[in-house]
N, C-alpha and C positions, 0 to 999 in steps of 0.2 A: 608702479603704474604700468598699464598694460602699451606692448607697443601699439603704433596707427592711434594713440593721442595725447595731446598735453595734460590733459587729467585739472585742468581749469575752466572757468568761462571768466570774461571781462567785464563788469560792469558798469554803466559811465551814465551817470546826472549830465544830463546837457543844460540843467540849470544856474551850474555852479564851474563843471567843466571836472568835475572829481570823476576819478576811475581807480574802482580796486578789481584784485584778483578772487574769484572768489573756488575753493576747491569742489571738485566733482567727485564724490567717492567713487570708487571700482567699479561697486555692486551697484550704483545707480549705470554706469555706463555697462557693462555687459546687460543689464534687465532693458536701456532703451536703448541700445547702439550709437544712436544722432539724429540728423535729423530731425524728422517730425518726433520722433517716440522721445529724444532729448529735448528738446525745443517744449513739450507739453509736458513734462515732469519742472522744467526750469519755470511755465508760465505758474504750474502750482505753488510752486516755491516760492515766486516772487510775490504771490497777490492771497491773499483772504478775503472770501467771502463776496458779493457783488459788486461790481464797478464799470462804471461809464468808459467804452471800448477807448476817448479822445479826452478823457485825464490826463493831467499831467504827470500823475502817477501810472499808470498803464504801461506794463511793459509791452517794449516790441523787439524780438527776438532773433536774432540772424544765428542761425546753426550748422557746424558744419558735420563731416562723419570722417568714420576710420581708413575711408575707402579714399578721399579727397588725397590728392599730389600721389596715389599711386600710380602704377601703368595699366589699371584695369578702365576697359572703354564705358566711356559715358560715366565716369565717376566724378566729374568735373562740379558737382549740381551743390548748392546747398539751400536750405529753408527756412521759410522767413515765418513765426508763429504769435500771434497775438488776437485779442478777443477781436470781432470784427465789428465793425461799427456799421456795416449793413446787417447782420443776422442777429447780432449781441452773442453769439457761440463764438466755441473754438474758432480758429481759423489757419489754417497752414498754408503753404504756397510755397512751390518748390520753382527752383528753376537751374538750366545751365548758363556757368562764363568763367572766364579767367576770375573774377569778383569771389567766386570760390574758392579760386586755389590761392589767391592773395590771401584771403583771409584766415584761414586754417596757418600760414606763415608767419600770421600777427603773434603765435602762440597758445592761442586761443581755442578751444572748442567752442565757443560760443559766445556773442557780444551781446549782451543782453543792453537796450538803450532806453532810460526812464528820465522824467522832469519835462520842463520846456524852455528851449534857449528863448533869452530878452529880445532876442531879433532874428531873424532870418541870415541861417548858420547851414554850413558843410561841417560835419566830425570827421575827425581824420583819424587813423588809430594806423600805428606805424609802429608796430610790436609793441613798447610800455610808455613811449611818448604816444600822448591822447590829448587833442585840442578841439575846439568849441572855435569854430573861426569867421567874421562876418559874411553874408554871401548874399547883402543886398540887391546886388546888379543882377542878381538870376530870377529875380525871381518873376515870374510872370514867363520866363521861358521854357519853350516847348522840349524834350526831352535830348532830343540829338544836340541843340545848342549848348543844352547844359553841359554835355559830356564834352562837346567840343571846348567850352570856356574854361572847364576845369581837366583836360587835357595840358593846355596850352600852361594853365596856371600851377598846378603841383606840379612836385619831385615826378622823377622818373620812377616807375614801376609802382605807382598807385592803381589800383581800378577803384570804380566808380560807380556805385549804387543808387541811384536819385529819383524824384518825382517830376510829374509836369506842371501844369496850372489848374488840371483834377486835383492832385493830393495836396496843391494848396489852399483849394479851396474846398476842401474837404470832402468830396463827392464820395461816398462810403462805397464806389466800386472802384476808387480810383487803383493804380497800381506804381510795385517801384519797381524800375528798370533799370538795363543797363547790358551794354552790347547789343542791341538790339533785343533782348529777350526780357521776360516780365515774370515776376512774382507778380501772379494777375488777378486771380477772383478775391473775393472777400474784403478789399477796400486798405490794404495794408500800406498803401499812395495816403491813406486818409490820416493813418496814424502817424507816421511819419509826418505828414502835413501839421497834425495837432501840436508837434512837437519843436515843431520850427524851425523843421531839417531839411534841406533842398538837398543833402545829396549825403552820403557817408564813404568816405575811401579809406582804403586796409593796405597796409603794406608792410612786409617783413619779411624774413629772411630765414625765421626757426623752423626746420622741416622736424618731421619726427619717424622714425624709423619703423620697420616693419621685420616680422618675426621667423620670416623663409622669405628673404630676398627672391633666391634663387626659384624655388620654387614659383614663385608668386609670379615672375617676369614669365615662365613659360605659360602658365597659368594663362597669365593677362594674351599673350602670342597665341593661344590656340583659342582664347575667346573672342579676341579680335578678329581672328577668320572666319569663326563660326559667327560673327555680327556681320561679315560680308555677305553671308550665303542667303539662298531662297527667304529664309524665314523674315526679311528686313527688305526685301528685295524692291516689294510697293513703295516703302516712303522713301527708298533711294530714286524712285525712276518718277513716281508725280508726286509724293510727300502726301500730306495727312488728307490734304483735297480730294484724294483719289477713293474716299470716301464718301462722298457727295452722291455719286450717282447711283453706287451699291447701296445706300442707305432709301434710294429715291425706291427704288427696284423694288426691294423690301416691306416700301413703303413704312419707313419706320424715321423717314427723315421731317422734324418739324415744322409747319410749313403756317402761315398767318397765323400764329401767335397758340399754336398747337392747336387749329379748327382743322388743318386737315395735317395728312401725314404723307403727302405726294408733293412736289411743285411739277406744274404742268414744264416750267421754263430750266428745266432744271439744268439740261443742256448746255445751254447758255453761258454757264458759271463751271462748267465743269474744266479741269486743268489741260486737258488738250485744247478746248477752246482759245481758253485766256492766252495758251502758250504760242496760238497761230496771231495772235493781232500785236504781239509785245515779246522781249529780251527777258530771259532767264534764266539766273546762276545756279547752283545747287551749292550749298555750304553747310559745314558742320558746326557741331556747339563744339566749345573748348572739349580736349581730348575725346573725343567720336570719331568712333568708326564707321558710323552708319550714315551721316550724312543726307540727314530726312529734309533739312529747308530748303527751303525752294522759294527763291528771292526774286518779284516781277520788276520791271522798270516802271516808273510812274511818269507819262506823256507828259511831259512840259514842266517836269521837274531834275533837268539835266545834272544840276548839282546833287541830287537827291543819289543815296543810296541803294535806293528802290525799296519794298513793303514785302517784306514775309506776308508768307498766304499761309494757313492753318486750312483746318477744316472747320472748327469750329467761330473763327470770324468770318470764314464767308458761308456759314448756314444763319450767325445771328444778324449778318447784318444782310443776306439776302433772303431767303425765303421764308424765314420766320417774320420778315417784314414785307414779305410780298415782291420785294426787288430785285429782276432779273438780269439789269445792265451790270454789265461787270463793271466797268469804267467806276460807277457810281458804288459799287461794291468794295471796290478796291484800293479809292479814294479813300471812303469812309472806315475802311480799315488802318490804312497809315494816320489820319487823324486821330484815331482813338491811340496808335503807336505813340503820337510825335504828344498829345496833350496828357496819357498816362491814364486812360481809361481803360477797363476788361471789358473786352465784346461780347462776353453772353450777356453779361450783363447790361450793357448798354443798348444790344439789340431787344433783348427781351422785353426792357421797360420801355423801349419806343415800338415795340408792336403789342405792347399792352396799350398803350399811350394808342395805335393807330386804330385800333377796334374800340376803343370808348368812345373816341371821338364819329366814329361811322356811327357810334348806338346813341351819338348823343348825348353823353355822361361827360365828355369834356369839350370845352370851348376853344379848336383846335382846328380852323379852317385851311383844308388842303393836305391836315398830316392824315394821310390815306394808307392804305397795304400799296404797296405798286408805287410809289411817288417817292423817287430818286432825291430830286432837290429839296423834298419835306425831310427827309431822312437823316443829309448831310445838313442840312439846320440843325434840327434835334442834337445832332451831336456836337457841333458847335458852341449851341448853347447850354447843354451839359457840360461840359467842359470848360465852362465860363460863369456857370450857376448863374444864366439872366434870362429873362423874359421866362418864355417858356419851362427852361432850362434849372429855374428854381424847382419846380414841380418833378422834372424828368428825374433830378439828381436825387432825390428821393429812394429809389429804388421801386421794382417794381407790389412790394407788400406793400411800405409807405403810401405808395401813390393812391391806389387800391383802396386803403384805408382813406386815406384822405377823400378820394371822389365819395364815397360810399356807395351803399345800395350795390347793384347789379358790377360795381367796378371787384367786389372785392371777389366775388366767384370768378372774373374772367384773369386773374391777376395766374399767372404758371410758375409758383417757385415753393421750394420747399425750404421752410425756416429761412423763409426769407433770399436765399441765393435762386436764382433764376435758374432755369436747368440747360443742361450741352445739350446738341444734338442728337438725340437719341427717343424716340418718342418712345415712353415704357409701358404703353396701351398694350402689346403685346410679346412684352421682355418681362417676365414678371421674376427674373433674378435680379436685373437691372434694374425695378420699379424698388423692390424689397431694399437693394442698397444704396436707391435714392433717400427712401423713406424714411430708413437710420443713420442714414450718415453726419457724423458730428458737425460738420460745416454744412451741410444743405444738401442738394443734389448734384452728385457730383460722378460721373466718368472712372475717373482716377484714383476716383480712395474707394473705391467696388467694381471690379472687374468682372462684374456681374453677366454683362452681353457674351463672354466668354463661353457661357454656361447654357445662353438663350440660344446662339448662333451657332452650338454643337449639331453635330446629323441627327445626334440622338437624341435630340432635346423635347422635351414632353409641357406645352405652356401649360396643360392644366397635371401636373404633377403634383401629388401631396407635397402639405406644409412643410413637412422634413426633409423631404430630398431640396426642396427651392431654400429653406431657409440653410442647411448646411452647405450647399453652393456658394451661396450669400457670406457667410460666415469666412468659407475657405479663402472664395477671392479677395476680400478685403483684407485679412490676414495676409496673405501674397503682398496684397498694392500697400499696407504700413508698415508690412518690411520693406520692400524695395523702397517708399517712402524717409525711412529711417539711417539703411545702408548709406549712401541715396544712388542708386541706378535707375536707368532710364528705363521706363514701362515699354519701351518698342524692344528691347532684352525678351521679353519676358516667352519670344517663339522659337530661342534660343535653345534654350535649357529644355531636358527631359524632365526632370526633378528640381521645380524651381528654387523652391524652400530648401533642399539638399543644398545645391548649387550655392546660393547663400550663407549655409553655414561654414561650407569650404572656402568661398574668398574670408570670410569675416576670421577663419581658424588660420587660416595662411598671411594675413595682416597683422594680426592681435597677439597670438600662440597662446587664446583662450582654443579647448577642443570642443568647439561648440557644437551642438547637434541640432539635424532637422527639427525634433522634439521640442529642444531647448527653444530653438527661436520661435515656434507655434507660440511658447507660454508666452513670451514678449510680447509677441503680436498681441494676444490675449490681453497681456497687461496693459500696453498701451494703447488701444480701444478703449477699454476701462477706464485706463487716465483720463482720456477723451470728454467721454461721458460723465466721469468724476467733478472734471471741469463745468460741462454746459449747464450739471445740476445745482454748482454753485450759482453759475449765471440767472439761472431761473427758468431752466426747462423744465417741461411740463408735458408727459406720455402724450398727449394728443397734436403734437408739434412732429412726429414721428409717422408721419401719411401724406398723401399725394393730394393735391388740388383738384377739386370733385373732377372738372373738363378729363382728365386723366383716370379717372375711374369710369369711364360711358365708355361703351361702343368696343373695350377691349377683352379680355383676357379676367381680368381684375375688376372687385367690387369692392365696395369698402371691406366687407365681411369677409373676404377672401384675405386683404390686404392685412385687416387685422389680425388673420390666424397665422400670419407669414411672420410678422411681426411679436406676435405672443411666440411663435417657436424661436425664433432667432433671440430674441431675449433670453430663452431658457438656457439657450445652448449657448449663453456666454456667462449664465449664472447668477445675472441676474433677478429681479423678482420677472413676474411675468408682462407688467405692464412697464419693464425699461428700466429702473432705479436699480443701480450698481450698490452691489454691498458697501458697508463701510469699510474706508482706508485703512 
């Protein structure tokens, strides 16, 4: 077994409370590293052929990688992988915490969790002792109490993975937390909910060695400085927010429900603002050096720990719903924090929700663009599945569907995931790796804007230079993905793929090469897609929602020839179906 892992995963029936060891061959871990690219060879493995994302059968996956308890910054992260019960696709969700490095200490490269406990249950997995334990009193609780209750209640040196009253009540964008931070889009709050798990804790003690110590510490030492320097320098001084206003500039920031791509208010919300009227910390995830969060206080919540501000929860829950006040911004963001909701998601399907109801497609008196207190209702009641809040929980396809007629053209999400911030009217490398991406539209698994936001950048470029763009960034974002390092790295490195192959040869004492990890990448895209065609995808689930083909860059007929080359160029047929396994 190669150093940097235990060369197992764990696997545990919370119906019965059984857990065996089950082996990971070599050649599977050198062709997916961890993470996502393991996590989606183990979903293969466990499942045949199509199944309901909130079976009791359905697995849901926690994985970690070779880079987890080194000294290399921001390797702290691990991924959570299972079908999504908002999209019916793939679904991955990455995040940082100590919940990482506990876990990888269990022995384990990966927990793989199936069945459903008789009652509302915490799992605990404490290296080979693994228990199914009641945890009636939580539930209905919002996510900081949870952690706080089962702080107070386990052993020492447990962390803490759990949901809110979204993932138990199934709301398919719910999410699971912990530390503050979230495995957030695609509803993986839901699955766990399905399964009758308020919370899961890892603790143990197995480290596993690494193949040039020495090397690797100076390694880790010179990339730590170079994670201090200019390249990271933004999200140390105003963190992700400080893309709000460069996006507004741009005019590429989403703004009621993608009708336009400006907010007039946009000021308003932006991080020097918010920082002149309220107290704010700056703090790292588990082992980071870069130290991008940026934590506000919340007025007349003294106990409170205060609300991480992202960029993408104060774009979804402000301009895309027309809401300028920060207060009510900012509020509605810790809500979705403390109840275990994802804010694109939650913004997006209540300003789809706030433009039907203006056109009069829903019966929805006061829920407006601009209307602060309509806003924090909606999410309320999404996060409680009542009144309203049955319908919001839906998602924004579902909803869509459900209203009909004219709901289903104003609905903004692709395969069903609502989109970030990023309007792809006129990013047509970032529209192409919305369009394909295995989970929906997504930022993170296409580093597409990369390519859009060059000096050199040409929007109406032939299909080959934009679809090999497309190709390369998302190769980049499933490796880092997989290692797991953190995508704000990524202005770090001259050779970023290079750069990768060298921590992964300096961990492992595989001699990995640039080349070599391309084909993984390669490979596990493929898995990907291997996956969603069991699920029951279908080539035309693979493009933009019309609103997003007007007015920009892109037509359909454009978008299709982007799409027909990016397929070719991974070897597929031409309309998307991956060779047989």
């Amino acid at each position: 077994m190669p150093f940097g892992y235990h060369g197992r995963y764990l696997r545990v029936d919370v119906a019965d409370g059984s857990a065996r060891s089950v082996a990971i061959p070599e050649v599977v871990l050198r062709g997916h590293v961890g993470g996502a690219g393991l996590g989606t060879w183990l979903l293969l493995r466990e499942t045949s052929g199509e199944y309901d994302a909130l079976e009791p059968a359905a697995p849901l996956v926690f994985v970690f990688s070779p880079l987890v308890g080194t000294p290399l910054t921001t390797s702290a992260k691990f991924a959570v992988v299972a079908k999504s019960p908002l999209t019916e696709r793939l679904n991955d969700s990455l995040s940082s915490s100590h919940f990482a490095v506990a876990g990888k200490k269990t022995g384990y490269d990966a927990i793989v969790v199936v069945g459903r406990a008789s009652k509302p249950s915490v799992l605990t997995v404490d290296e080979d002792d693994v228990r199914v334990e009641p945890a009636g009193d939580l539930v209905g609780e919002s996510i900081p109490r949870t952690e706080s209750a089962l702080a107070e209640r386990l052993d020492v040196g447990f962390r803490v993975a759990c949901i809110g009253p979204a993932g138990e009540h199934l709301v398919p964008f719910a999410t699971i937390s912990h530390d503050g931070r979230h495995a957030g889009r695609g509803g993986h709050g839901a699955v766990m909910g399905s399964k009758n798990l308020k919370a899961i804790a890892v603790r143990g003690n197995r480290r596993v060695e690494t193949a040039q110590p020495e090397s690797l510490v100076e390694y880790a030492r010179d990339l730590s400085r170079r994670s201090f320097g200019p390249a990271t320098a933004k999200y140390r001084e105003l963190g992700t927010v400080a893309n709000l206003l460069a996006f507004n500039r741009l005019q590429t920031l989403p703004t009621r429900n993608f009708r336009e791509s400006e907010f007039p208010k946009a000021a308003r919300l932006a991080p020097e603002t918010i920082a002149d009227s309220r107290e704010k910390t700056r703090v790292s995830c588990a082992a980071c050096t870069i130290g991008c969060e940026h934590v506000y206080e919340r007025p007349g919540n003294p106990d409170d720990s205060g609300v991480r501000l992202e960029y993408e929860n104060l774009y979804a829950l402000g301009p895309l719903c027309g809401v300028s006040d920060p207060d009510v911004v900012i509020e509605a963001s810790a809500r979705c924090d403390e109840l275990g909701l994802d804010t694109v998601s939650t913004g997006g399907t209540i300003a789809l929700a706030m433009e039907c109801a203006e056109r009069g497609l829903l019966d929805a008196p006061g829920l407006r663009f601009g209307n602060g207190e309509a806003l924090m209702n909606a999410v309320e009641a999404i996060g409680s599945r009542t009144g309203l809040g049955e319908l919001l929980a839906l998602g924004s396809r579902e909803l869509a569907n459900h209203l009909g007629g004219e709901a289903v053209s104003l609905a903004v999400h692709v395969k069903g995931l609502e989109l970030p911030g990023y309007d792809p009217r006129s990013l047509p490398t970032m529209a192409l790796g919305f369009a394909v991406g295995a989970r929906g539209a997504d930022h993170n698994r296409s580093g597409g804007y990369e390519a859009d936001f060059a000096a050199d950048a040409d929007p109406l470029a032939p299909a080959d230079v934009v679809a090999r763009a497309a190709v390369a960034t998302e190769n980049e974002a499933v490796l880092m993905d997989s290692l797991i390092l953190c995508k704000f790295l990524r202005g770090v490195f001259d050779d970023r793929v290079a750069a990768m192959a060298e921590m992964l040869t300096l961990v492992t004492g595989w001699d990995v090469t640039a080349d070599e990890l391309v084909r993984s990448a390669d490979g596990i895209v493929t898995a990907k897609k291997r996956f969603n065609a069991r699920q029951g995808w279908r080539p035309d689930e693979d493009t933009l929602p019309d609103r997003l083909l007007e007015g920009g860059v892109l037509d359909s007929d454009r978008l299709e020839a982007l799409v027909e080359r990016y397929n070719t160029l991974r070897g597929w047929s031409a309309d998307g179906w991956p060779a047989e396994e």
